[in-house]
KEMARGU-220047 format. One record per atom (N, C-alpha, C): atom name; residue in three letters; y, x, z; residue number from 1. Coordinates in Angstrom, 3 decimals, always signed. Layout:
# residues N
  vexvo  lomi         Y         X         Z  midren
     CA   Ala         Y         X         Z     NUM
...
# end
This chain:
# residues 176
  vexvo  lomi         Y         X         Z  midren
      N   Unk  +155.802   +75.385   +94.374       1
     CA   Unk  +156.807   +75.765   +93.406       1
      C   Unk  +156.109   +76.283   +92.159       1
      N   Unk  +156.555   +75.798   +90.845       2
     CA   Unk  +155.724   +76.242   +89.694       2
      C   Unk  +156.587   +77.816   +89.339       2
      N   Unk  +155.996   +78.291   +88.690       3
     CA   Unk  +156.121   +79.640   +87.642       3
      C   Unk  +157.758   +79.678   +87.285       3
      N   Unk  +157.794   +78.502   +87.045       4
     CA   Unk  +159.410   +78.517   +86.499       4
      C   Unk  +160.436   +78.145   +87.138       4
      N   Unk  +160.298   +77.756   +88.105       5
     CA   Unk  +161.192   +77.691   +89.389       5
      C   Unk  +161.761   +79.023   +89.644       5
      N   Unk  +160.255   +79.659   +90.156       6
     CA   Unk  +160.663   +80.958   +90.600       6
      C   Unk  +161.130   +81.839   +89.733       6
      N   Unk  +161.091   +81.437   +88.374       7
     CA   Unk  +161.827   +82.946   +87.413       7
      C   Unk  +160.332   +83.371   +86.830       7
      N   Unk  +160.296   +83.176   +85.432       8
     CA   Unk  +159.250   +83.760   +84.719       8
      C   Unk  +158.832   +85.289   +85.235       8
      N   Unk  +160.587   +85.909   +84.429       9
     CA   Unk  +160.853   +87.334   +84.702       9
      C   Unk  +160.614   +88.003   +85.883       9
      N   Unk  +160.854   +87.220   +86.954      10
     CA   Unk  +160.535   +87.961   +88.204      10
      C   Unk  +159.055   +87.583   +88.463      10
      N   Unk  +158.471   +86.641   +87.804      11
     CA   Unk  +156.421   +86.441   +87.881      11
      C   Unk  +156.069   +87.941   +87.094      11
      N   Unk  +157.085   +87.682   +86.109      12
     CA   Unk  +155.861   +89.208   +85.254      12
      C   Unk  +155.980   +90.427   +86.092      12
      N   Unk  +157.173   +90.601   +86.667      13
     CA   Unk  +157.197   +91.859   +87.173      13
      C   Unk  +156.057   +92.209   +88.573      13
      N   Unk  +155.838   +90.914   +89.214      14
     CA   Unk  +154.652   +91.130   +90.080      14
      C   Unk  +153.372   +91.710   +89.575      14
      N   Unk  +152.930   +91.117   +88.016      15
     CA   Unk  +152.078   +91.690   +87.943      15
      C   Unk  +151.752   +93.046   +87.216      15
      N   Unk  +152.788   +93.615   +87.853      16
     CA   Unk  +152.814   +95.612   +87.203      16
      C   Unk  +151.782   +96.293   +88.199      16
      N   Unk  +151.386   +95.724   +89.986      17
     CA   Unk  +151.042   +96.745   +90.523      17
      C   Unk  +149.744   +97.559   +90.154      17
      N   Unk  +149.582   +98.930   +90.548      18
     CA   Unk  +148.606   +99.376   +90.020      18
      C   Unk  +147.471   +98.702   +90.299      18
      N   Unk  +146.224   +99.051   +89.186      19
     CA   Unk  +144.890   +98.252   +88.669      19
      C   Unk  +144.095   +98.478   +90.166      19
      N   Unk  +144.011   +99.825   +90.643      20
     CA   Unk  +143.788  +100.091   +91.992      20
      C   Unk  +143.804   +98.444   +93.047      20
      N   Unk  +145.027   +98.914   +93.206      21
     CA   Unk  +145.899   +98.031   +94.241      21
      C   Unk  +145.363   +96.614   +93.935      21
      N   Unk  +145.427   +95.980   +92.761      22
     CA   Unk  +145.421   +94.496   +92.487      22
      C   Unk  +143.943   +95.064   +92.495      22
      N   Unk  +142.941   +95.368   +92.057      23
     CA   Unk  +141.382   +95.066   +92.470      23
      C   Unk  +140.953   +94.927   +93.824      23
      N   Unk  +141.539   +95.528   +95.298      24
     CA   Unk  +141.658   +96.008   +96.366      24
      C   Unk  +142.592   +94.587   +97.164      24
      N   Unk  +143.250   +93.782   +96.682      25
     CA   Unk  +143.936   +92.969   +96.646      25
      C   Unk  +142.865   +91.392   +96.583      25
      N   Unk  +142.943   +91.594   +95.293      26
     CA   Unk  +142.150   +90.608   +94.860      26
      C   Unk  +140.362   +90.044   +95.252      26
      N   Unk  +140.356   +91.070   +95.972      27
     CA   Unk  +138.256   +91.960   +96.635      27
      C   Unk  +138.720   +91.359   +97.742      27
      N   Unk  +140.070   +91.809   +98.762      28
     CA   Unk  +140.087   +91.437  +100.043      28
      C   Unk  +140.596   +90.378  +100.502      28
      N   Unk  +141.768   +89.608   +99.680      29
     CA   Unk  +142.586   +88.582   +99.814      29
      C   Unk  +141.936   +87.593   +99.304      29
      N   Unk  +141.182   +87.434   +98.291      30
     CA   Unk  +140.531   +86.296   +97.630      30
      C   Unk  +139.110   +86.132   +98.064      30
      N   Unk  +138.432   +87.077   +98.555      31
     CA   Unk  +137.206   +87.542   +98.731      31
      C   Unk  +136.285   +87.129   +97.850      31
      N   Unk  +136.819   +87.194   +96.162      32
     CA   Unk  +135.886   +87.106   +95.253      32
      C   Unk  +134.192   +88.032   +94.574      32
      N   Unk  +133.779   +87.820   +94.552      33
     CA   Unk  +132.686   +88.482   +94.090      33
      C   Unk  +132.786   +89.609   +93.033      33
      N   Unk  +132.212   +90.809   +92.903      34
     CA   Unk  +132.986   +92.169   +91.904      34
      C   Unk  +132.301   +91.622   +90.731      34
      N   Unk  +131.336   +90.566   +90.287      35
     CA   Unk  +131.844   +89.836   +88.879      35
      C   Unk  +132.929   +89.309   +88.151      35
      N   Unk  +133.350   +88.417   +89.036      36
     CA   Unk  +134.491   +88.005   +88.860      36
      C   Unk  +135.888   +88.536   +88.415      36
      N   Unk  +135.623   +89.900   +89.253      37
     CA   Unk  +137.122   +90.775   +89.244      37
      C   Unk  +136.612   +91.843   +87.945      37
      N   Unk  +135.506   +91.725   +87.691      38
     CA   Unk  +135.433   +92.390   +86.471      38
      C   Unk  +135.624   +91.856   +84.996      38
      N   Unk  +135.126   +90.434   +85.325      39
     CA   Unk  +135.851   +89.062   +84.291      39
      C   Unk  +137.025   +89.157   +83.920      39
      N   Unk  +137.783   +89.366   +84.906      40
     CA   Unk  +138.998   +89.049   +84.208      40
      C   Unk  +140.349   +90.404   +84.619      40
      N   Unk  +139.782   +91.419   +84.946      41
     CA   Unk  +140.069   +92.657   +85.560      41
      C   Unk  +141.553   +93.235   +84.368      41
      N   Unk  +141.182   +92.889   +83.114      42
     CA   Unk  +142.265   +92.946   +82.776      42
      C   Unk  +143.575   +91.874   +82.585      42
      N   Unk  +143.515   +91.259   +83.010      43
     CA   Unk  +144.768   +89.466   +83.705      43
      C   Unk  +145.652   +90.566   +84.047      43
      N   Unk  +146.945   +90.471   +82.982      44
     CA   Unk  +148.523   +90.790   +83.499      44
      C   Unk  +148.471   +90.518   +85.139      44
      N   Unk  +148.154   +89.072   +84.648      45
     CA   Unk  +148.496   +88.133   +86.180      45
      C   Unk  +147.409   +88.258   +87.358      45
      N   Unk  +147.502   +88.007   +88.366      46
     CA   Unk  +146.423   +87.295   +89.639      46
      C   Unk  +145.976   +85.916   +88.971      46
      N   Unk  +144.451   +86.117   +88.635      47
     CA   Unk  +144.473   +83.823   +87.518      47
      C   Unk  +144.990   +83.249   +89.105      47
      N   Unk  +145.079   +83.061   +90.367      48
     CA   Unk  +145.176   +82.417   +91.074      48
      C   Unk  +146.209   +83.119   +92.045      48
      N   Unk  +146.852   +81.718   +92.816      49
     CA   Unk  +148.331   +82.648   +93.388      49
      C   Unk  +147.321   +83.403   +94.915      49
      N   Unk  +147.493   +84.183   +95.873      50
     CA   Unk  +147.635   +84.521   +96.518      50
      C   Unk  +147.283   +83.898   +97.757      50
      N   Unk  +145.805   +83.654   +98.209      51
     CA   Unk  +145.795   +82.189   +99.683      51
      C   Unk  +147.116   +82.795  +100.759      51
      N   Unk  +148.328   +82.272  +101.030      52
     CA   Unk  +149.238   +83.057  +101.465      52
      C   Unk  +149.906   +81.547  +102.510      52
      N   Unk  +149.204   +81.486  +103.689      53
     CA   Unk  +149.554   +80.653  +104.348      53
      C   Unk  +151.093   +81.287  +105.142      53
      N   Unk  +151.654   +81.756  +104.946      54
     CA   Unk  +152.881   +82.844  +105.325      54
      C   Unk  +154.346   +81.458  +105.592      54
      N   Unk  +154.794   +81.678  +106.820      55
     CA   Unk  +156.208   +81.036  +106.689      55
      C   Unk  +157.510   +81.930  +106.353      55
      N   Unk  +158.361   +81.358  +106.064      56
     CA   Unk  +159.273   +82.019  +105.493      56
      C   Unk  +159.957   +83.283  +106.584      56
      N   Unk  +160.286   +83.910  +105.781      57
     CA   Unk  +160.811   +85.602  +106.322      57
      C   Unk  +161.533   +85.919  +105.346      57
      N   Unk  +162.202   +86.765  +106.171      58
     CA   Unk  +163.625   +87.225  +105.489      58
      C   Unk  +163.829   +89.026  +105.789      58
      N   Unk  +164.709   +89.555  +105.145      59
     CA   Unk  +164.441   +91.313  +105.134      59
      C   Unk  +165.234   +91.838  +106.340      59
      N   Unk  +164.821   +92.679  +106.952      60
     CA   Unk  +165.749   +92.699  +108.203      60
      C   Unk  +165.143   +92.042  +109.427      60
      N   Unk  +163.835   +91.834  +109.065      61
     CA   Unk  +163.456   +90.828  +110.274      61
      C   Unk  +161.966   +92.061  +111.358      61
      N   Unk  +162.030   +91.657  +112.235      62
     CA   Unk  +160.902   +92.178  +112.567      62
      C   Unk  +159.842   +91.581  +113.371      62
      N   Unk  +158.338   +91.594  +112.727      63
     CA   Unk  +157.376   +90.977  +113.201      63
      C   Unk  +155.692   +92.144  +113.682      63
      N   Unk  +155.298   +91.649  +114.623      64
     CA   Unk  +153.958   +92.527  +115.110      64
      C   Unk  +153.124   +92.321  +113.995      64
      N   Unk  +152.178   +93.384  +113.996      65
     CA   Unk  +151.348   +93.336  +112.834      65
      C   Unk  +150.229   +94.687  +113.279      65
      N   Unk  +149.231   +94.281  +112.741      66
     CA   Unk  +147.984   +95.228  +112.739      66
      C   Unk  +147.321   +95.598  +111.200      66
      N   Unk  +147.457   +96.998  +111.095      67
     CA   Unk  +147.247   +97.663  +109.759      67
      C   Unk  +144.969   +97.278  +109.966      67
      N   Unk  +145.061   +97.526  +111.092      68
     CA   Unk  +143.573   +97.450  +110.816      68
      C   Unk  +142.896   +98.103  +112.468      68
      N   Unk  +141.754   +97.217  +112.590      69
     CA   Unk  +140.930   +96.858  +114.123      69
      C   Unk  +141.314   +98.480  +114.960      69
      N   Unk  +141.317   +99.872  +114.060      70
     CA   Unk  +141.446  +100.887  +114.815      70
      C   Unk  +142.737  +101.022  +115.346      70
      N   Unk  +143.431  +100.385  +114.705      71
     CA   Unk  +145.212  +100.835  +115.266      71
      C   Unk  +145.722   +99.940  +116.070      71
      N   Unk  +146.016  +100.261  +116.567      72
     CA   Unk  +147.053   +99.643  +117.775      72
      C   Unk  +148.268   +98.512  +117.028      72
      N   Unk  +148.530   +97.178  +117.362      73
     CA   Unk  +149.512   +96.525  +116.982      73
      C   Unk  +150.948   +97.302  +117.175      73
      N   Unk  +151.821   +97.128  +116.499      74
     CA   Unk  +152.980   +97.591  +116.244      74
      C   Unk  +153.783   +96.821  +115.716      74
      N   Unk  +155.254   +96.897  +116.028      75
     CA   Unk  +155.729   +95.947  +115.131      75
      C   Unk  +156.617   +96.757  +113.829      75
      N   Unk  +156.733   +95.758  +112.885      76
     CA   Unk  +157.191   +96.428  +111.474      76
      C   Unk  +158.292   +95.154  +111.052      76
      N   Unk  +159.278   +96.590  +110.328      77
     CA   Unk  +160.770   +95.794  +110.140      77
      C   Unk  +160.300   +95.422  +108.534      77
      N   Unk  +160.396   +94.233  +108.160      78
     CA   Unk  +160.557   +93.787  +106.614      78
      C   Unk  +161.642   +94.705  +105.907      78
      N   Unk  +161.346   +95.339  +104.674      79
     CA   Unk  +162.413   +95.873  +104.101      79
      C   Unk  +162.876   +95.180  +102.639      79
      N   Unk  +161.470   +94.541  +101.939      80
     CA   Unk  +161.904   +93.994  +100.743      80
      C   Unk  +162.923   +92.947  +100.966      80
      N   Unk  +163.521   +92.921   +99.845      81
     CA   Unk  +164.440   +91.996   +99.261      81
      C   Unk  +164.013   +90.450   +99.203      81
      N   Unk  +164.820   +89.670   +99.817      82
     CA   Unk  +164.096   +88.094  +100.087      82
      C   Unk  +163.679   +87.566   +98.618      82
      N   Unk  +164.285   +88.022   +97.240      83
     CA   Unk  +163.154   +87.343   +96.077      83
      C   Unk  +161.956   +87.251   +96.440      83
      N   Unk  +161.715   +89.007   +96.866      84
     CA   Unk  +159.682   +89.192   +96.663      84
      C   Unk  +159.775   +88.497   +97.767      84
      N   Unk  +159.889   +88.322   +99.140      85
     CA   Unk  +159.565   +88.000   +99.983      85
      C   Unk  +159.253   +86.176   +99.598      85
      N   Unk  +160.060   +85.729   +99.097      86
     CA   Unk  +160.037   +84.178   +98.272      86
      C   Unk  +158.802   +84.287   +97.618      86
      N   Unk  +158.093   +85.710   +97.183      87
     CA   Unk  +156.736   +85.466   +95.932      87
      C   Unk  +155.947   +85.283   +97.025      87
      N   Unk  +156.232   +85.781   +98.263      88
     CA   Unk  +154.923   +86.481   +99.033      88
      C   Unk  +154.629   +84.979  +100.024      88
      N   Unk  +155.748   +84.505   +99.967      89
     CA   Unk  +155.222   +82.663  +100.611      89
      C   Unk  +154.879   +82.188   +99.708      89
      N   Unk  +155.683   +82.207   +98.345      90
     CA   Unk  +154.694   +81.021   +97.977      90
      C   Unk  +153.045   +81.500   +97.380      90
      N   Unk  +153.101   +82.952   +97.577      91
     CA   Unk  +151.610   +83.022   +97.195      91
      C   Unk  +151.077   +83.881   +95.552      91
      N   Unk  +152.776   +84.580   +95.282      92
     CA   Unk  +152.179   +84.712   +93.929      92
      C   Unk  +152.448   +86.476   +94.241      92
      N   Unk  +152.533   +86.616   +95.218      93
     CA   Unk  +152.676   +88.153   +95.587      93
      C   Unk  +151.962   +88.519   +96.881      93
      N   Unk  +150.928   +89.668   +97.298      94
     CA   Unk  +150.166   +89.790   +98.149      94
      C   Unk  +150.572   +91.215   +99.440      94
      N   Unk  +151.472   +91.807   +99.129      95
     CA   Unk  +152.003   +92.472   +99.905      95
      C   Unk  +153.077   +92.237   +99.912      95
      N   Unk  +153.763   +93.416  +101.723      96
     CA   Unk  +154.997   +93.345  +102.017      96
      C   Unk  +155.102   +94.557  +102.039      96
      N   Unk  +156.677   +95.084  +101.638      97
     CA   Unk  +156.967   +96.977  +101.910      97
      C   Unk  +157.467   +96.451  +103.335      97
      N   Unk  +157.414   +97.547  +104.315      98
     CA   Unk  +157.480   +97.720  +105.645      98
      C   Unk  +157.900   +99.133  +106.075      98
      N   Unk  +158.612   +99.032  +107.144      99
     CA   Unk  +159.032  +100.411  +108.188      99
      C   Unk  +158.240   +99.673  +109.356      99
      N   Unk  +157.515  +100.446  +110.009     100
     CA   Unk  +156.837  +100.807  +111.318     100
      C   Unk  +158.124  +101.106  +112.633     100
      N   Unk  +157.695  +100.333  +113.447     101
     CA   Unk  +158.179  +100.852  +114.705     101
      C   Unk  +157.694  +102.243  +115.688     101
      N   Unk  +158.199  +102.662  +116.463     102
     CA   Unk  +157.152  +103.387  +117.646     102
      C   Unk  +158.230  +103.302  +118.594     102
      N   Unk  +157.428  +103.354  +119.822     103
     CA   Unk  +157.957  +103.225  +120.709     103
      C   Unk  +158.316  +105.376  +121.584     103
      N   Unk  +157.264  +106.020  +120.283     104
     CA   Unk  +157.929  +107.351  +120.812     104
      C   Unk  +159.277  +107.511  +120.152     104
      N   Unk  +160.290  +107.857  +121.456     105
     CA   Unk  +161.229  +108.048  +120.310     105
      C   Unk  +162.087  +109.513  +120.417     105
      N   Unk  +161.766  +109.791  +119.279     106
     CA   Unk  +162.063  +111.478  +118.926     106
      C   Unk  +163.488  +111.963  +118.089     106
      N   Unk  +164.247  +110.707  +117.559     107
     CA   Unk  +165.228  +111.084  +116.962     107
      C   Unk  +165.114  +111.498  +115.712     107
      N   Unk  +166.064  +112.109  +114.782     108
     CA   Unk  +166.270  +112.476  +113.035     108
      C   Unk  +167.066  +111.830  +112.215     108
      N   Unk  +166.768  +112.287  +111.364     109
     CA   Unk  +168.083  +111.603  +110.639     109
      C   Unk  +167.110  +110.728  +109.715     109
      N   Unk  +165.754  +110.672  +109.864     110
     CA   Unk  +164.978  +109.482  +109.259     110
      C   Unk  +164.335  +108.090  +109.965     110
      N   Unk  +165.473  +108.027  +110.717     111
     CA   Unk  +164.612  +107.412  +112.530     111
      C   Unk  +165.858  +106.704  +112.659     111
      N   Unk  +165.178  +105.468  +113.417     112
     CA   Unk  +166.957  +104.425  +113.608     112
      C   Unk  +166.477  +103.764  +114.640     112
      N   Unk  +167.330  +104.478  +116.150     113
     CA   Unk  +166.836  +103.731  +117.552     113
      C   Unk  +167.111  +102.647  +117.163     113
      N   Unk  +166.116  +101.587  +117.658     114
     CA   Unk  +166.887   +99.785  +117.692     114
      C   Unk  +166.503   +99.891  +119.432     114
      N   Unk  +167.228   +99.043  +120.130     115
     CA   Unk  +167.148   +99.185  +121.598     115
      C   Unk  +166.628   +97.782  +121.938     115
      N   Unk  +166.075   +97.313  +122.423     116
     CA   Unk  +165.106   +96.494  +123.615     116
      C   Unk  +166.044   +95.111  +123.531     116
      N   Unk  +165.479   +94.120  +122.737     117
     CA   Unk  +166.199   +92.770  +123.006     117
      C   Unk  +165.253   +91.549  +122.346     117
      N   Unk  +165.474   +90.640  +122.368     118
     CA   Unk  +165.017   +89.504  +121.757     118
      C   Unk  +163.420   +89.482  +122.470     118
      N   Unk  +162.395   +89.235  +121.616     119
     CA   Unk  +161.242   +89.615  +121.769     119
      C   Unk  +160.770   +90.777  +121.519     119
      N   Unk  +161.710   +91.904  +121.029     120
     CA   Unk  +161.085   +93.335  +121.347     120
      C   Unk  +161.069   +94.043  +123.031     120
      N   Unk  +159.821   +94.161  +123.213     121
     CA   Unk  +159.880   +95.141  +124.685     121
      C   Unk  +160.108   +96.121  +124.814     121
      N   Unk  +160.252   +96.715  +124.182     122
     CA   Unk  +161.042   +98.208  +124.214     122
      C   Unk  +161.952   +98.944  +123.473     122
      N   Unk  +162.816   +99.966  +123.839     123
     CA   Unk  +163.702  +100.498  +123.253     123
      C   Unk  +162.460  +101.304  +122.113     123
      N   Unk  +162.833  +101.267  +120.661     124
     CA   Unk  +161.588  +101.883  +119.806     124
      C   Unk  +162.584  +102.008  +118.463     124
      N   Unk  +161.974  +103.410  +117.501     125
     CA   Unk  +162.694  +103.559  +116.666     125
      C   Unk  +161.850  +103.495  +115.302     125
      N   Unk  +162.900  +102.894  +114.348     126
     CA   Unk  +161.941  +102.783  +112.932     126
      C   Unk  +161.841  +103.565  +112.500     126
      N   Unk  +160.485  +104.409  +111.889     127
     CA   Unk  +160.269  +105.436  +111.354     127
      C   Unk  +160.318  +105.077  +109.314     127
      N   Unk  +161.429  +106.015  +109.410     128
     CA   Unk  +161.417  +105.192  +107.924     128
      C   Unk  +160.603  +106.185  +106.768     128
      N   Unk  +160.545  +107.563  +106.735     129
     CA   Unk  +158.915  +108.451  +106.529     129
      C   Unk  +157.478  +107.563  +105.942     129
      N   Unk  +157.483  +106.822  +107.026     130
     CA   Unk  +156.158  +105.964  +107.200     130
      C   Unk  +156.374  +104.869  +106.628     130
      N   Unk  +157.350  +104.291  +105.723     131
     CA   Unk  +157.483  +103.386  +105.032     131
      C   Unk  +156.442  +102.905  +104.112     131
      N   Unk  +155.955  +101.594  +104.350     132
     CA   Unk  +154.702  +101.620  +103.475     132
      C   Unk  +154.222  +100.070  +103.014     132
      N   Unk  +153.552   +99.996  +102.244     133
     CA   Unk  +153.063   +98.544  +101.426     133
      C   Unk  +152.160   +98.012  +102.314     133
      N   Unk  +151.898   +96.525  +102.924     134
     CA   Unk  +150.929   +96.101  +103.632     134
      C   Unk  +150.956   +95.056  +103.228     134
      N   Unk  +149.364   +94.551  +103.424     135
     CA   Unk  +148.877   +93.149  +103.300     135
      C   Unk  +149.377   +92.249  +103.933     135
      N   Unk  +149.843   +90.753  +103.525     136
     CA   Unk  +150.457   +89.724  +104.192     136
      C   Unk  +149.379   +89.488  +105.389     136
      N   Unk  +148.181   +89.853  +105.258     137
     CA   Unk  +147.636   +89.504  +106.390     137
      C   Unk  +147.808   +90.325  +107.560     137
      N   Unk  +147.934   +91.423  +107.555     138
     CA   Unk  +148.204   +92.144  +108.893     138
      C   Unk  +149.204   +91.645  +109.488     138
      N   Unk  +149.948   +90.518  +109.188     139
     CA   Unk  +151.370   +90.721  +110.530     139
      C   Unk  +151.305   +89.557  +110.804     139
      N   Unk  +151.200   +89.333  +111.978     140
     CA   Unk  +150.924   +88.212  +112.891     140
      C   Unk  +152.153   +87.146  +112.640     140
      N   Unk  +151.987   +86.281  +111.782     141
     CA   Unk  +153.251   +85.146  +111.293     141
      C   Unk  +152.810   +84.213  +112.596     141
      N   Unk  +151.837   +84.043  +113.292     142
     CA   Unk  +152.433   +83.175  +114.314     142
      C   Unk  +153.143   +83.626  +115.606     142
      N   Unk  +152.936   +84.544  +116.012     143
     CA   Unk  +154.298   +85.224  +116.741     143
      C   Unk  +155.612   +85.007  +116.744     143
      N   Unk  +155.974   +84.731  +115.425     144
     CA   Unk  +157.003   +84.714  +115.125     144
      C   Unk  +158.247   +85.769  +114.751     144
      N   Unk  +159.385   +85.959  +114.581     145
     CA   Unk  +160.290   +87.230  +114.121     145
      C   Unk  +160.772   +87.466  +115.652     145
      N   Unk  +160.295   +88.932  +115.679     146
     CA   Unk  +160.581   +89.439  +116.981     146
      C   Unk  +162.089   +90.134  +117.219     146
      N   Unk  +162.823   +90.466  +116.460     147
     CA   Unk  +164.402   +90.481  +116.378     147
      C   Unk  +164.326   +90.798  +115.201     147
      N   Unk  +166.125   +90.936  +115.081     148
     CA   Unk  +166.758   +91.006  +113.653     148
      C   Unk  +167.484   +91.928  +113.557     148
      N   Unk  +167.721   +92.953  +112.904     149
     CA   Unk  +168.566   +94.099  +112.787     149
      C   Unk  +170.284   +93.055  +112.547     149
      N   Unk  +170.776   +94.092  +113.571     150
     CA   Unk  +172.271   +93.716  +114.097     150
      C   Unk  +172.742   +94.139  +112.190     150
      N   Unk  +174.032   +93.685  +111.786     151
     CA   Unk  +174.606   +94.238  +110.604     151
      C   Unk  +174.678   +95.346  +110.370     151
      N   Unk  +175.147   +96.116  +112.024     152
     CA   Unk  +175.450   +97.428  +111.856     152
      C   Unk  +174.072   +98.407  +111.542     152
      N   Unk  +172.698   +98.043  +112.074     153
     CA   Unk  +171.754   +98.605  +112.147     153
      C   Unk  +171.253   +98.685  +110.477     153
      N   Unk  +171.570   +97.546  +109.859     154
     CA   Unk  +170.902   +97.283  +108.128     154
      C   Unk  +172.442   +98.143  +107.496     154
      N   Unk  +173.371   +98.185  +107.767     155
     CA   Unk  +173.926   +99.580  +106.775     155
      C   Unk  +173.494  +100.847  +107.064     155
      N   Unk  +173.114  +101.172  +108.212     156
     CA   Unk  +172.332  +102.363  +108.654     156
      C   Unk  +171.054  +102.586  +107.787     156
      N   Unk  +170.453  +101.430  +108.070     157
     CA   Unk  +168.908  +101.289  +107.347     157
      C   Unk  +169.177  +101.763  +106.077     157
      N   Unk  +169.893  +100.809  +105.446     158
     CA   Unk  +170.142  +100.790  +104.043     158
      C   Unk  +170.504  +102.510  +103.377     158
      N   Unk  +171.553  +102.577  +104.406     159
     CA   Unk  +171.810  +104.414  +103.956     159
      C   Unk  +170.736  +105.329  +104.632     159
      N   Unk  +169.522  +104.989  +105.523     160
     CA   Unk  +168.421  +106.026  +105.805     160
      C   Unk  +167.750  +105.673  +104.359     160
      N   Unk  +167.596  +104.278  +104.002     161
     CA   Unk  +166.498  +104.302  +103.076     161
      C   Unk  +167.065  +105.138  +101.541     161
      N   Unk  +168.095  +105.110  +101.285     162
     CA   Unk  +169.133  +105.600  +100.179     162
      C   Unk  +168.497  +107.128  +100.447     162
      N   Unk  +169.156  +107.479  +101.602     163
     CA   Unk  +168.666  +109.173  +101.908     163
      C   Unk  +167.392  +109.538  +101.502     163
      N   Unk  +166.585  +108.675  +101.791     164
     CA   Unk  +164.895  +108.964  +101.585     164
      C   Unk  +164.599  +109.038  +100.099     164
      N   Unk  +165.677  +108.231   +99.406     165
     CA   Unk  +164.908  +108.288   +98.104     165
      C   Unk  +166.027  +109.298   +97.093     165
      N   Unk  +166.841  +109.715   +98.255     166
     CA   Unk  +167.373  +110.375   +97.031     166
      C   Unk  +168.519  +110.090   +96.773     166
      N   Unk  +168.756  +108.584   +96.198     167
     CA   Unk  +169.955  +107.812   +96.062     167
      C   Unk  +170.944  +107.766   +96.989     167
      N   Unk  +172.512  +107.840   +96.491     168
     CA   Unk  +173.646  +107.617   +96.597     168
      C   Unk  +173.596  +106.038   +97.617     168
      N   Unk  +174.659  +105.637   +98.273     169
     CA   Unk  +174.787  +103.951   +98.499     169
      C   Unk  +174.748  +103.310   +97.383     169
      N   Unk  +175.568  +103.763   +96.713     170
     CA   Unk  +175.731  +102.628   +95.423     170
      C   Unk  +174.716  +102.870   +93.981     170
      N   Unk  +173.444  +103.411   +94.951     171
     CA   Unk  +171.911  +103.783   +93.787     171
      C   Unk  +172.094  +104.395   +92.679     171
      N   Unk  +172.507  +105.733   +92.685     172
     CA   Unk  +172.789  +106.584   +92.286     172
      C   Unk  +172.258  +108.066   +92.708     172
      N   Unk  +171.383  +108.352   +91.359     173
     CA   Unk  +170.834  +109.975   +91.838     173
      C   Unk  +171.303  +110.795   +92.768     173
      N   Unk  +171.012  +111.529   +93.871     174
     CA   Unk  +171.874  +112.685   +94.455     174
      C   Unk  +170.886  +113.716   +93.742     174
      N   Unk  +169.876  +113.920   +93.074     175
     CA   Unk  +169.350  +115.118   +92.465     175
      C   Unk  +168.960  +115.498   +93.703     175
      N   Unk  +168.700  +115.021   +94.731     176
     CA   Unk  +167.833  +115.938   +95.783     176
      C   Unk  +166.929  +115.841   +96.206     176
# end
């Protein structure tokens, strides 16, 4: 898919993330040489999309994934919005935002039991606290989507994640 398929406007906005992030990105995902990334270190853009062999996914979905060799696999619920998720197949976007599973489950009002079905083995709750940005490579796309949040579970979600940031349902300050 070219540039303009996908929406200019929504290409530029990928390339806002911090200089951090896209050097750290670009070092591990491309595995270019720190000449290179110093060449062209100031590029709005990524010059090249993303090696992002990724099949399609959708928000609401949940797949196993490993943050890195010390941690234990876990699985993590997709939270972005299927646009980015559209950048992140075809390659012009290099992370996914994510909620973490655990299988301890302790309850709160930042915590959303999902109970034991599909290809999940256990009753385990999303910690939404721990909400966080990860590399397309940590989550095991050949596995496949290990369940799907029921409707009722994504208005829940939707109003834990609202709570977390503050916002109203209808994204609106609560000043808190």
């Amino acid at each position: 898919m070219e540039i303009e398929e996908f929406g200019l406007e929504e290409f530029k906005g990928l390339g806002c993330t911090p200089r951090a992030q896209w050097l750290s990105f670009r070092k591990n995902l491309e595995k270019v040489e720190e000449e290179e990334i110093n060449k062209d270190k100031n590029s709005f853009f990524l010059s090249t999309p993303v090696p992002a062999p990724v099949p399609a996914f959708y928000q609401w979905e949940i797949y196993y994934g490993q943050v890195d060799k010390r941690t234990k696999p876990r699985p993590f619920l997709i939270v972005q919005q299927d646009r980015l998720n559209r950048a992140v197949q075809l390659g012009f976007h290099p992370s996914i935002l994510v909620v973490p599973l655990s299988s301890r489950l302790s309850g709160g009002a930042f915590r959303l039991k999902i109970l034991k079905r599909e290809k999940l083995k256990r009753d385990s709750e999303l910690v939404f606290p721990a909400l966080g940005v990860v590399s397309v490579e940590i989550i095991w796309w050949e596995k496949g989507v290990i369940a799907k949040l029921t409707p009722e579970e994504q208005k829940i979600a939707r109003f834990i994640l609202a709570s977390l940031f503050g916002l109203d349902i209808d994204g609106n300050s609560t000043g808190g």
